[in-house]
TORROFI-524356 format. One record per residue (C-alpha): x, y, z. Coordinates in steps of 0.02 Angstrom, whole numbers, plus 50000, padded with zeros to 5 digits. Layout:
XYZ;...
***
This chain:
495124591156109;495394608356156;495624619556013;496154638755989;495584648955903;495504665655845;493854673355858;494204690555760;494804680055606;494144659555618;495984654455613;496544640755702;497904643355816;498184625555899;497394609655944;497674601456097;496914584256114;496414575756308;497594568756425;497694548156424;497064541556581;498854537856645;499524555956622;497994563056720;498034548656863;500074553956896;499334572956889;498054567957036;499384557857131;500594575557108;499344585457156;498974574857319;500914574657363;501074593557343;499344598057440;500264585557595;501704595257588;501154612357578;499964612957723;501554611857814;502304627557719;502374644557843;501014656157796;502534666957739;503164655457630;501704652357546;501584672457509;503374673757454;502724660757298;501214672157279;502214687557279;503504679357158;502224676257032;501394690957055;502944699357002;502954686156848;501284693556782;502014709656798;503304705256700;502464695356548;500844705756548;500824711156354;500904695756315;499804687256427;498564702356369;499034697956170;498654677756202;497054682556287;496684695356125;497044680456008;496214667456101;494464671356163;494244691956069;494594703056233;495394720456196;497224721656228;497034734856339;495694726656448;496744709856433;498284723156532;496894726556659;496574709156675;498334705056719;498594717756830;497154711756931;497804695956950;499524700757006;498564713957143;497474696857200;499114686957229;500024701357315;498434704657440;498154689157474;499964684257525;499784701857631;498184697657723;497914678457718;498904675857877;497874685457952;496234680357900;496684663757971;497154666258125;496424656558274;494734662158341;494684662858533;492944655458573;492254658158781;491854641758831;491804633058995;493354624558954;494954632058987;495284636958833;494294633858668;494574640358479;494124640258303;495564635058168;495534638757974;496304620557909;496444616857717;495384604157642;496954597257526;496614596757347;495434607457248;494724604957091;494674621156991;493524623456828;493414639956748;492664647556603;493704656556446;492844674856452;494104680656589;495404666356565;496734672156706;495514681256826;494474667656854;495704658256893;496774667557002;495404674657110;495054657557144;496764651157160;497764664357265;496594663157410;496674643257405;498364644257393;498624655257532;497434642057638;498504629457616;497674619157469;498504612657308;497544618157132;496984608356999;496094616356841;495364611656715;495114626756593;493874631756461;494054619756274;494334634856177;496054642356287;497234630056301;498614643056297;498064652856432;497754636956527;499684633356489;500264650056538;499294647356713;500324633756758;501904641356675;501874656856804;502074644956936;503244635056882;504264648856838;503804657357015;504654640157102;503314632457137;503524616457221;502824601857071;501234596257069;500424612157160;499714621357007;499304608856884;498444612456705;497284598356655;496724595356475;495364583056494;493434579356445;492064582556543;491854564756577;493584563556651;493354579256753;491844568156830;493284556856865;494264569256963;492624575357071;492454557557109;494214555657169;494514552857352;496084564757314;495194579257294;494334587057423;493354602157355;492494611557178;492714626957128;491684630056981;491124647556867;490024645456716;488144642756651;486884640356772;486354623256667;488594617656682;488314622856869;486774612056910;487894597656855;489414599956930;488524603257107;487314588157102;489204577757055;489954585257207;488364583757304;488494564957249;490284562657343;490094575057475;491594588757409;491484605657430;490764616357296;490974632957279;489614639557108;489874656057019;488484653256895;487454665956765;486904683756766;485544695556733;485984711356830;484784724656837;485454742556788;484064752856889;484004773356841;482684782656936;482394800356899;483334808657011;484844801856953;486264808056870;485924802156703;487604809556597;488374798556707;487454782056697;487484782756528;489154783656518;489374768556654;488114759256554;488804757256390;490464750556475;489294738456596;488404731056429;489744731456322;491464727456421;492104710656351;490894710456227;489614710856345;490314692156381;490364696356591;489334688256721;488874705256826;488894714456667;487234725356666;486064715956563;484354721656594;484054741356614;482564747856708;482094764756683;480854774356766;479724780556638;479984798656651;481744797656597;481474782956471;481484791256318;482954804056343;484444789256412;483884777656278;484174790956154;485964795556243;486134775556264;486074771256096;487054786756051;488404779356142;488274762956082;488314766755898;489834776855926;490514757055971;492064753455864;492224736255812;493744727755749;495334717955798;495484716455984;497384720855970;496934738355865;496794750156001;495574759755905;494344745455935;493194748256081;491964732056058;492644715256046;492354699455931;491064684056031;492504671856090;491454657155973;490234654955842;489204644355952;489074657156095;488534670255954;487184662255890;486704656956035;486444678056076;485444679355908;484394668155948;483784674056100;483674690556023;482744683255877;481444676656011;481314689856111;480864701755963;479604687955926;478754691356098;478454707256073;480014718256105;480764731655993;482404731155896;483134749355927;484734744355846;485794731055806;485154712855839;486164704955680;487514695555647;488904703155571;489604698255393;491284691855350;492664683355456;492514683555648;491294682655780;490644698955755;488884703255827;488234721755798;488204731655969;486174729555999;484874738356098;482894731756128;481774740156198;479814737556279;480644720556358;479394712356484;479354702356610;479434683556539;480264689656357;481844679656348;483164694556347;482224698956521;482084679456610;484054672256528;485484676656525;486064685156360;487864684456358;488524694256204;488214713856163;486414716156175;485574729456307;483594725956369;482854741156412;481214740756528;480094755056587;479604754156760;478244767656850;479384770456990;480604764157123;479414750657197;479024744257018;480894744356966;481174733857130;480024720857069;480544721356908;482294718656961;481764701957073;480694693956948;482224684756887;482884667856971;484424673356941;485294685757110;487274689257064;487364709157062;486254726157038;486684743656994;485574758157092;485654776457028;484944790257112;485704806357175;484724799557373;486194789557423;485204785757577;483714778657462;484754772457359;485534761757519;483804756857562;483414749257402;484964740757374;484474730157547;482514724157433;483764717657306;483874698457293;485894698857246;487494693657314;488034713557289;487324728757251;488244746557196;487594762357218;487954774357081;489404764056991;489634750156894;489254732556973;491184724856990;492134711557094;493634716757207;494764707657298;494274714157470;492374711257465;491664691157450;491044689157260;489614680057238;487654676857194;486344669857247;484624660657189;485164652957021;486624663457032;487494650257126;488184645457308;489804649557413;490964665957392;492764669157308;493934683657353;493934692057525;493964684057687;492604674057675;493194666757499;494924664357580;493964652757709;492894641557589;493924628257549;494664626757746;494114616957875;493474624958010;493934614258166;493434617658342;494744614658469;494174612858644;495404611458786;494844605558955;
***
């Protein structure tokens, strides 16, 4: 059953048990009728639906923004922002797709040879609830735009953003069966990778969720594209500008309740600074307001579940128990809600649990490192590789240091992010494949060389 619920209060807001086995068979069959028919759509057509529901998010973002506040705890005002970054993936991907996908001349002995983008057909989409429309969309838009039909299967705990997924479309004109909203187990979404009528994964989530789903699609040979865990290194050496990456910090920690895969998670300072940003840091994080997601006032979010938080406080728990040091925070906090107290540890090592997992709530690691070499080490002695933050006022160091960095993207000076124009992904335990950007536009295709004698 999937079940809503509102994480600043407990309340229930709906239950929504599993699809029979009948409903989600006709789904499949839909799905692999509408995937048929829309290869054969112009690449214009298929924008004008992207555009048209780009305008739809436009139009309905408060309330998409106030379902996303009541259903998984994210701030009204970063639930807007979260709309309008859906709407801006739909609108430059119906812009640019066409062109991403054009033939590719290829010199060849033979008169004339070529590479062609073709879609794979149906794609299985499976996303997580802590950004329950951008995961989606940045996954769906480009597929879209390749030709491919979508089927998702959201997170238990948003049914009503799942809903409001496949509503958009619909309302957009989208031709049935091409967006479709699947509430099902995860032993029927086993079903669906095993269906010869899907043709490819997409899949964002914990690294232990990921392992599964890509040995499944390993098992019959589909496509998998893996967005898996986190734990970015936030690297300040001492020439940086630290008034500035303190105030970048606190929002790379704490955005979403700190529930964000390339959120900054582990912070490695050089040691002659150490003592003067933790002070600012936790400064800044105490200054936190916490409260109802829809209070503007509030600047730090409710933990979407009571599972996920304890799940935080325990690794907090243990990593105080290795050795580390509770600066602030690192409790629970009383009454109704998922409320967890904005938290900062400090003298984290190498091994300690807050430095090796991924803690996915509002808690900060700091780590002294000697210097840049150190902090480079520090920052690769993870099996994890999605994204790093560098900050030094030597943007040509800073360049150079970025390229030692075992991750899928490193920023210089600003806060690790994903945007549409740039391939988003990790690597290592991190996962495999990109979204967004030409290369995500271009995973779930076919690449098929043409030679013409």
């Amino acid at each position: 059953m999937f079940i809503s619920q509102n994480p600043a209060t407990g309340e229930i807001i709906d239950r929504v048990p599993f699809m029979a086995g009948a409903q989600l068979e006709q789904r499949l069959q839909n799905a692999a009728v509408a995937a048929e028919q829309w290869e054969q759509y112009s690449h214009s057509a298929r924008a004008t639906l992207l555009m048209a529901v780009a305008d739809r998010l436009t139009q309905t973002r408060e309330a998409l923004a106030r379902l996303m506040a009541l259903e998984m705890g994210k701030l009204y005002r970063e639930g807007l922002a979260e709309v309008d970054k859906c709407a801006a993936a739909c609108r430059y991907f119906a812009e640019h797709a066409e062109a991403m996908l054009q033939d590719e001349p290829v010199a060849t002995p033979a008169s004339r040879s070529y590479l062609r983008y073709q879609p794979l057909g149906v794609v299985f989409v499976i996303m997580p609830w802590n950004f329950p429309l951008w995961q989606v969309f940045r996954c769906i838009a480009p597929a879209l735009m390749a030709g491919n039909a979508a089927l998702i299967k959201h997170a238990p705990n948003v049914p009503g953003c799942a809903a409001a997924i496949e509503a958009l479309f619909t309302e957009a004109g989208a031709p049935a069966g091409l967006v479709t909203n699947l509430y099902i187990s995860t032993e029927q979404a086993a079903q669906v990778i095993a269906d010869k009528r899907v043709h490819g994964v997409a899949f964002t989530g914990s690294e232990m969720a990921g392992r599964a789903i890509g040995a499944l699609a390993g098992q019959h040979l589909k496509k998998a594209v893996l967005e898996l865990g986190g734990s970015d290194p936030f690297i300040i050496l001492e020439d940086a500008d630290l008034a500035q990456a303190v105030e970048v910090a606190v929002r790379a920690r704490f955005s979403n309740a700190g529930q964000i895969c390339i959120a900054a998670k582990r912070f490695l300072v050089v040691q002659s600074l150490a003592d003067e940003f933790t002070q600012r840091f936790v400064a800044r994080v105490l200054a936190l307001r916490i409260g109802d997601p829809l209070d503007d006032a509030t600047t730090l979010a409710p933990m979407a579940r009571a599972d996920l938080r304890e799940l935080v406080h325990q690794q907090v728990q243990k990593t105080l128990a290795q050795g580390a040091r509770a600066v602030t925070g690192c409790e629970r906090l009383a009454g109704e809600g998922y409320f967890y107290a904005p938290s900062v540890i400090d003298n984290v090592k190498v091994g300690m649990s807050a430095f090796s997992d991924e803690v996915f709530g509002p808690v900060a690691a700091i780590t002294v490192v000697r210097d840049e070499t150190d902090a480079i080490a520090h920052a690769n002695a993870t099996r994890f590789g999605l994204g790093a933050s560098v900050w030094t006022a030597d943007t040509e160091k800073g360049e150079a240091l970025i390229q030692c960095l075992h991750v899928g993207a490193g920023f210089l000076n600003a806060q690790v992010a994903s945007d549409v124009r740039m391939p988003f992904g990790g690597t290592k335990a991190s996962g495999v494949g990109r979204e967004l950007g030409c290369q995500g536009l271009r995973e779930f295709c076919n690449l098929q060389s043409v030679w013409v004698a």
